[in-house]
Steps between C-alpha positions, in 0.01 A plus 500: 500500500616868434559739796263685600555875400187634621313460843200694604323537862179518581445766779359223712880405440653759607355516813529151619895563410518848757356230786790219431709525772832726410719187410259335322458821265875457398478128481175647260746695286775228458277214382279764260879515361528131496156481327606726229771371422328096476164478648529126568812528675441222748603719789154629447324228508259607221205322502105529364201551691210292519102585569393818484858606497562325176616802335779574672798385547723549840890496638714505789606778673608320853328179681153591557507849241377503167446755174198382303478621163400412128675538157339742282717369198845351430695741658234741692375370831273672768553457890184464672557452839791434778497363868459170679263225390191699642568630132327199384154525672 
């Protein structure tokens, strides 16, 4: 797969980023730099959804911590949502 050049956030994003705690927001900027570089780096753990989450896709950012998101095209994706797996309900 081609990196990903392109990565939008939803504002519902953004938000659940400013309540990560502090060293989860840079361990949030260094895998976003992993994922652009190969967004099936298997450091992220890169896996899809199922149910009513089917539409997204989801990675890694430390044991219980996750970014959900979903590829708008080959090399565009959008992140939808950060945080534990309460991110899931």
């Amino acid at each position: 797969m081609a990196a990903i050049r392109f990565i939008y956030y939803t504002s519902h994003f953004v938000r659940a980023a400013k309540r990560l705690p502090a060293e989860l927001q840079s361990a949030a900027e260094e895998r976003e730099l992993l994922f652009r570089r190969n967004c099936f780096d298997p450091r992220l753990k890169t896996h899809k959804l199922s149910g009513r989450l089917r539409e997204l896709w989801s990675f890694s950012l430390a044991y219980k911590y996750r970014i959900a998101f979903r590829f708008v095209d080959g090399t565009t994706v959008e992140f939808v949502d950060t945080g534990d797996h309460d991110i899931y309900q």
